[in-house]
C-alpha positions, 0 to 999 in steps of 0.5 A: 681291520676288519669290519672297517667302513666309512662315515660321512661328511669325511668321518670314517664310518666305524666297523660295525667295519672299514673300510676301514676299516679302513678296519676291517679291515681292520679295518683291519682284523679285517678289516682292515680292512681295516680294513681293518680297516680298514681300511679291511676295514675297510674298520678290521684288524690284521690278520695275526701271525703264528703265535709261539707255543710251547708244545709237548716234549718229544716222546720217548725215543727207540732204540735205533735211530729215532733214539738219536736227537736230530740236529743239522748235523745230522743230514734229513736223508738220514730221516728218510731212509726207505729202511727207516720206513720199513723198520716201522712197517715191520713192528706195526706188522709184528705186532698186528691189531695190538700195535699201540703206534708207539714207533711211529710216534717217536718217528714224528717226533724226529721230525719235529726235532729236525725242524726245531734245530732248523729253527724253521718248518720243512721246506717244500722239497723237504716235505716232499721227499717225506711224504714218498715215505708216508704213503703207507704211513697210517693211524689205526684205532689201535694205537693209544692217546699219547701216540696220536696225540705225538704224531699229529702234534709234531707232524703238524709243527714239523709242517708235514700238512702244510700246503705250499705253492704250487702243490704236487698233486700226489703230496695232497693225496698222501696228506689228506690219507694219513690225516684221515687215518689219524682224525678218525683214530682221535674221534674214537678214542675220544668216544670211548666210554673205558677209563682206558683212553688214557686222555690227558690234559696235554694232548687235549691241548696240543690237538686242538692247538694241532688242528686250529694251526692247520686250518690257519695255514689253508687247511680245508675244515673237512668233515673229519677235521671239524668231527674230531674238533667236536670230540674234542671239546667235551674234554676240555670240560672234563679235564679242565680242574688238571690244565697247566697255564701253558694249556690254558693258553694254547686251548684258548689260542686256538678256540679263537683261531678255529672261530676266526675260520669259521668255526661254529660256535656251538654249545660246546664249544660255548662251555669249554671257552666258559671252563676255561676262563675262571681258570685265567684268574686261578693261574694268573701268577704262573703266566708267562709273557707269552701266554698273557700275550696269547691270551689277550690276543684269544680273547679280543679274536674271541670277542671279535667273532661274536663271543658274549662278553660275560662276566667271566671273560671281562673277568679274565681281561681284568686278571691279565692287564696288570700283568702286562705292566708287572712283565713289560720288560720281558715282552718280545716284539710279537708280543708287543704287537699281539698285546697292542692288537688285542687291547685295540681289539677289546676296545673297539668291541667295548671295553671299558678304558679304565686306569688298568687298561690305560696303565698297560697301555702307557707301558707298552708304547715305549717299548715300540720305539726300543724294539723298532727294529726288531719287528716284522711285516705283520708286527708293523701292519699289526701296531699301525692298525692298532694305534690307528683304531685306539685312537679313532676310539678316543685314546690320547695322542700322547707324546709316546703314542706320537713316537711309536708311530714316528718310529714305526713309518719309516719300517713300512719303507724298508719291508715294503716287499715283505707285506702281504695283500692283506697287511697292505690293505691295513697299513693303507687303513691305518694311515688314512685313520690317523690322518683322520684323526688330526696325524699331521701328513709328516714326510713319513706318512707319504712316504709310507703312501707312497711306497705301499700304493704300487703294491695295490696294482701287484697284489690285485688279485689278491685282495679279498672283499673287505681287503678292496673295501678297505683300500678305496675307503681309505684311497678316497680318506687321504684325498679328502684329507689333502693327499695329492692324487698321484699317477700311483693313487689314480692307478691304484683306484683304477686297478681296484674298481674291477674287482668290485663287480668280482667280490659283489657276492662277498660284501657285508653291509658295511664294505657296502657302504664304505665302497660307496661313500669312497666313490662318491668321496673320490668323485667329489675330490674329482675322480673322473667318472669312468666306466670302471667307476660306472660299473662298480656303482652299477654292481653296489645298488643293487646290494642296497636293496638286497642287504636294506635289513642289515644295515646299521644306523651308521650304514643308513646315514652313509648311503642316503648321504652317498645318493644325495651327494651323487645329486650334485656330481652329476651321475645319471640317475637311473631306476637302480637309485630310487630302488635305493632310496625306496629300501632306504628310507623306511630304514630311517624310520625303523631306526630313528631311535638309534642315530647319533648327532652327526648321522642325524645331521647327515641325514637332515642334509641327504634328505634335503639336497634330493629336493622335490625327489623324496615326497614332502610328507615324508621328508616333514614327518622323518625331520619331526622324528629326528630334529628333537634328537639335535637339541639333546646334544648341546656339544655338536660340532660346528658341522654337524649344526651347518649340515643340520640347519641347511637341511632344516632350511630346505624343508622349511622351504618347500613346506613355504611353497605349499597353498594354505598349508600350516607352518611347522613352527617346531621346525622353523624353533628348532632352525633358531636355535641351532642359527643361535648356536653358530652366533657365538662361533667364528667360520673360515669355511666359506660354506658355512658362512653362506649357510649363517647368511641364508639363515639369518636371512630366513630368520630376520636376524642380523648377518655378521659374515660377509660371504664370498661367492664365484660367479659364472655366466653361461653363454646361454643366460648371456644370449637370453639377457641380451635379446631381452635388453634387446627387445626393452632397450629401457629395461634395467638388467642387472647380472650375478647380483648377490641380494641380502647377502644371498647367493648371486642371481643369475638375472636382475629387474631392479626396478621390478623386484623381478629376478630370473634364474636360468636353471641348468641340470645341475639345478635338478635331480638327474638333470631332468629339468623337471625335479628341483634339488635341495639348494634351487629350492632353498635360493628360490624360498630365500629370494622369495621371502626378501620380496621378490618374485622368481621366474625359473627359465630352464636352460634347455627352454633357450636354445634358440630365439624361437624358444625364448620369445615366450618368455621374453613377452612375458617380462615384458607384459610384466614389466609393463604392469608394475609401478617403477618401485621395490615391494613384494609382488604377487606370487602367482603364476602368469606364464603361458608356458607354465610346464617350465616357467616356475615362480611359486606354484607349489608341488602338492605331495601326493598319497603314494610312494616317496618320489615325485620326480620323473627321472633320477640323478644325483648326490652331493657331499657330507658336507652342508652344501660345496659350491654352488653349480652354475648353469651346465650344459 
């Protein structure tokens, strides 16, 4: 996974990806984390394996020896013998500036023998003992093509350059001299002009396969390395009518491994990978199972870093599919897995999934549950992701895609110690996606949970920044989708958090927006806010507004939702937030062509719940820019129409609270009909009945749901009512009344249309108990509009009967006025005290800026509106 992030209102944010992902990520080719995803991606792909490759024969061996096939019989100290070396030494030395290398070719080639018959690379005493004998062990220009080609080859399948842990300092030396010497000597004979060189079409192939597998195996891409890779190129071009399929096949395996660590694609680089792809299609009928697997996988990593998808690579993808079905049966399980990965890939990338793909596909998910028990950690992490992303890209969950991840959870159990920090970080992406994805949480599916989270708190440290994107994204999925926060997914979240701030410099827009959606998705399913999860915030707004120009659509939507749902979490707003808010919000604008349904109505909703934070010019002129988009998309869903409609109530409501200003009937049309849309559809969710009754109310419709409401009474609203009906014995007082199917209010005059609210912080951003939020502004309007007439008391206006008497003379006074009957009621304010006593006086947008408010705060949820808070102290 990688490129894997998360979405809002519970949908996981595709890799642009996580998160993933969690891909991203995946999240995970991540991904993913992804990742992927994911998570690694968060929306990111697992990193994959060391693809098989035929690779040259050895070549022609002298006559002592080197002549002699190596086997395990035969013991290693036999290679290296100081005589050998000295043999060697002596025919470079007698043969002088005319030594073609010969013998030292055939030398390597022994090597790699060895290690074929071990069936395994040199171990790291091995190498060690090796490389004593190596230190005079150097390449000169003199030596021909295929003598540099043998020896660079063989010594890199032997692992003669593979670093391993802990490295003794004199190995390193030793390898970074003699690859020195040979890079150098390719380099010049590549930038030969005589036809002399003698390059030939193999060794092409097999140095670059050389090069691109010591990189992925921790190499550093030195000057030297990345040189000899740019000598190279050209003559993949010029030799491209005389390849082999299995050249072909290793030269885009390892084009796409030199980009998937950071290979720059150059011109050249861009005409070799165009020379070579007509060639898939001219040799299709001479592949093998492992090339067509190889080539899938190249391409998908291709296309995965950035590589166009001309015609000629979806030419090649469309030669190789059908030869998936043609030679299912002789597919071994790292093909399966690479096959399955690179379709996922291609997938999400954008290939179509036309009847060839969706035919290759059908014949490879059986073939999981025939080979289940022959695949490895990386084959198990590589499925999981890719079934996982299939699925999150629309492909059916059939019975055979069913049975491949049934058969495949419990392996993630049994090799549970096998998994690396990445392959963690994906499988934990994977999961959360398919559960995402409507996966019913099986036995299996904890178990694999359960088995994988104490390895977060074991592999730590080596988590990268989308592998720790991915994990809290897909940590923050499964809670959100009913999966018990256990001591080991607390621990899991708390070991995480501090890395965070480590990564902050690493993070792409995506794994930004996923972390924050999954802290705040992990605070609203009640994480703790501690100090870990403070500081991890603290570290990512800042990034907001550093990255504001990369963020996607999606990424936008995420994030405004993230803050807004912060409003309703109680987080102490500070001045980080709106400098987010002010990065984010021209974004919306920018880009208002380019969001989809559901991000609009995330949108609509994020906007709303900030209340009297965001100016109401903007937030009317933003809502007019979107809203039109709704009504294009008759087939949104139930909760995309609830968020949409909420947030178009609260604009509607503040527009209402401003002095002659004109009512905007394209909003108030556009509430109609998406409140007609919700009347043919039935809700069990408790919150979405609350929103169909405030909107019938604001539409004059008929209320056909009966909406349930928990009520609480603060000490503080219970001490005001009783010195009120104290002070008016007469004085009817009626508590936690629901009006019209509306939410209860906390005070009722019945006999005066009169209603007070005791307004907590929970009822302001950040607390402020001066910048009303989206859902007191909505209650107030609603009540309102039904006829009566609303008196705020902030809470902290009530602390004593000092400070309540004002406001209790003041009922009295109007009590007093009015006539003993129901009926609307003057809106205009006649309090004393009008800095906290608020009926109807309108807040008047002002010319500057996008925020009113004097003190930041909080956010809410994706979703239209969880319950309702009561007074907080």
């Amino acid at each position: 996974m990688h490129r894997t992030s998360a979405d809002i209102s519970g949908q996981y944010a595709r890799s642009g990806s996580d998160d993933n992902q969690p891909d991203n990520h995946t999240a995970s080719a991540r991904r993913g984390r992804y990742r992927e995803c994911t998570v690694r991606q968060w929306d990111n792909p697992p990193r994959q394996g060391r693809n098989e490759f035929y690779h040259s024969p050895g070549a022609r061996s002298p006559q002592n020896l080197l002549s002699r096939s190596v086997n395990l019989a035969q013991d290693f100290n036999s290679l290296i013998k100081k005589e050998t070396i000295n043999t060697l030494m002596n025919k470079s030395n007698r043969f002088g500036p005319e030594y073609d290398g010969r013998y030292h070719g055939h030398y390597a080639s022994s090597i790699k023998k060895y290690t074929l018959a071990a069936k395994r690379p040199l171990n790291r005493i091995e190498q060690s003992q090796l490389m004593r004998l190596l230190q005079n062990f150097s390449a000169t220009r003199s030596w021909n093509w295929r003598s540099l080609t043998t020896t660079f080859h063989s010594f890199t399948s032997a692992g003669v350059f593979t670093p391993h842990n802990p490295m003794d300092e004199r190995v390193t030396r030793t390898q970074a001299a003699l690859l020195s010497t040979l890079l150098d000597a390719i380099i010049f004979n590549c930038n030969q002009k005589t036809a002399a060189r003698n390059i030939d079409p193999q060794g092409i192939a097999n140095l670059l396969w050389a090069m691109a597998k010591q990189v992925d195996n921790g190499h550093e891409r030195t000057p030297g390395l990345k040189e000899a890779v740019a000598a190279l190129l050209p003559q993949v071009n010029a030799q491209k009518a005389d390849f082999k399929p299995q050249e072909i096949a290793n030269l885009l395996w390892a084009i796409a491994k030199l980009v998937d660590n950071g290979q720059e694609q150059t011109p050249e680089f861009n005409v070799a990978v165009a020379s070579l792809l007509p060639l898939v299609n001219a040799q299709k009928d001479q592949f093998i199972p492992q090339h067509i697997a190889n080539l899938l996988w190249a391409m998908a990593k291709l296309v995965d870093n950035g590589l166009q998808q001309t015609p000629g690579l979806k030419g090649a993808v469309a030669v190789l599919l059908p030869l998936v079905s043609a030679q299912k049966d002789q597919f071994i399980p790292q093909h399966i897995a690479n096959l399955l990965w690179a379709m996922a890939k291609l997938v999400d990338n954008g290939q179509e999934r036309t009847s060839v793909f969706k035919g290759a596909m059908a014949e490879l998910l059986p073939l999981v549950n025939a080979q289940k028990g022959q695949f490895n950690a990386l084959g198990i992490t590589s499925l999981l992701w890719a079934m996982a992303k299939l699925v999150d890209s629309g492909q059916e969950r059939t019975p055979e895609l069913n049975e491949a991840v049934a058969a495949l959870l419990p392996l993630v159990n049994v090799q549970k110690h096998q998994f690396n920090a990445q392959s963690i970080a994906n499988l934990l992406w994977a999961i959360a996606k398919l559960v995402d994805n409507g996966q019913e949480s099986t036995p299996g599916f904890n178990e694999a949970v359960t088995a994988l989270l104490p390895h977060v708190n074991a592999r730590k440290s080596q988590f990268n920044a989308q592998d720790i994107a991915n994990l809290l994204w897909s940590m923050a999925k499964l809670v959100d989708n009913g999966q018990e926060r256990t001591p080991e997914l607390n621990e899991a979240v708390t070991v995480l958090l501090p890395h965070v701030r480590a990564h902050k410099d690493q993070f792409i827009p995506q794994h930004i927006a996923n972390l924050l959606w999954a802290m705040v998705k992990l605070v609203d399913n009640g994480q703790q806010q501690t100090s870990g999860l403070k500081g991890a915030l603290a570290v990512l707004l800042p990034l907001v507004s550093a990255q504001k120009d990369q963020f996607i659509p999606q990424h936008i939507a995420n994030l405004l939702w993230a803050m807004a749902k912060l409003v309703d979490n109680e987080q102490e707003w500070t001045p980080e937030f709106n400098e987010v808010l002010a990065a984010l919000l021209p974004q919306v604008n920018a880009q208002k062509a380019d969001f989809n349904p559901q991000e609009i109505a995330n949108l609509l909703w994020a906007m709303a719940k900030l209340g009297e934070l965001l100016e109401l010019n903007v937030v009317i002129s933003t809502f007019e820019s979107l809203v039109y988009r709704i009504s294009e998309h008759p087939q949104l869903s139930q909760q995309d129409i609830l968020m949409s409609l909420w947030g178009l109530m609260v604009c509607c409501a503040r527009l209402s609270r401003v002095p002659n200003a004109n009512k905007n009937n394209v909003l108030e049309q556009q509430m109609a009909d998406l409140f007609t849309r919700l009347e043919n559809r039935s809700s069990d969710n408790e919150e979405g009945q609350r929103i169909i009754a405030m909107a019938a109310s604001w539409l004059g419709r008929p209320c056909l749901v009966a909406p349930r409401y928990q009520t609480t009474r603060s000490k503080l609203q219970s001490d005001f009512r009783d010195q009120l009906q104290s002070c008016v014995p007469s004085l009817q007082i009626e508590e936690e009344k629901s009006l019209h199917s509306l939410p209860p209010v906390d005070l009722l005059l019945p006999d005066h249309n009169l209603v007070i609210e005791v307004q907590g912080p929970s009822h302001y951003v950040g607390g402020d108990f001066n910048t009303r939020n989206g859902s007191t502004l909505l209650k107030i309007a609603l009540l309102q509009k039904a006829g009566f007439e609303v008196i705020e008391i902030p809470v902290n206006r009530l602390l004593n009967q000092e400070l309540m008497k004002p406001y209790i003379d003041q009922i009295k006074t109007r009590a007093n006025m009015l006539p003993q009957e129901h009926g609307s009621v003057s809106l205009k304010r006649r309090w004393a005290d009008q800095a906290y006593i608020t009926a109807d006086k309108g807040r008047q947008p002002s010319d500057h800026g996008y925020f009113t408010g004097k003190e930041p705060s909080e956010a809410q949820t994706g979703k239209p509106a969880k319950r309702k808070r009561k007074n907080s102290q």
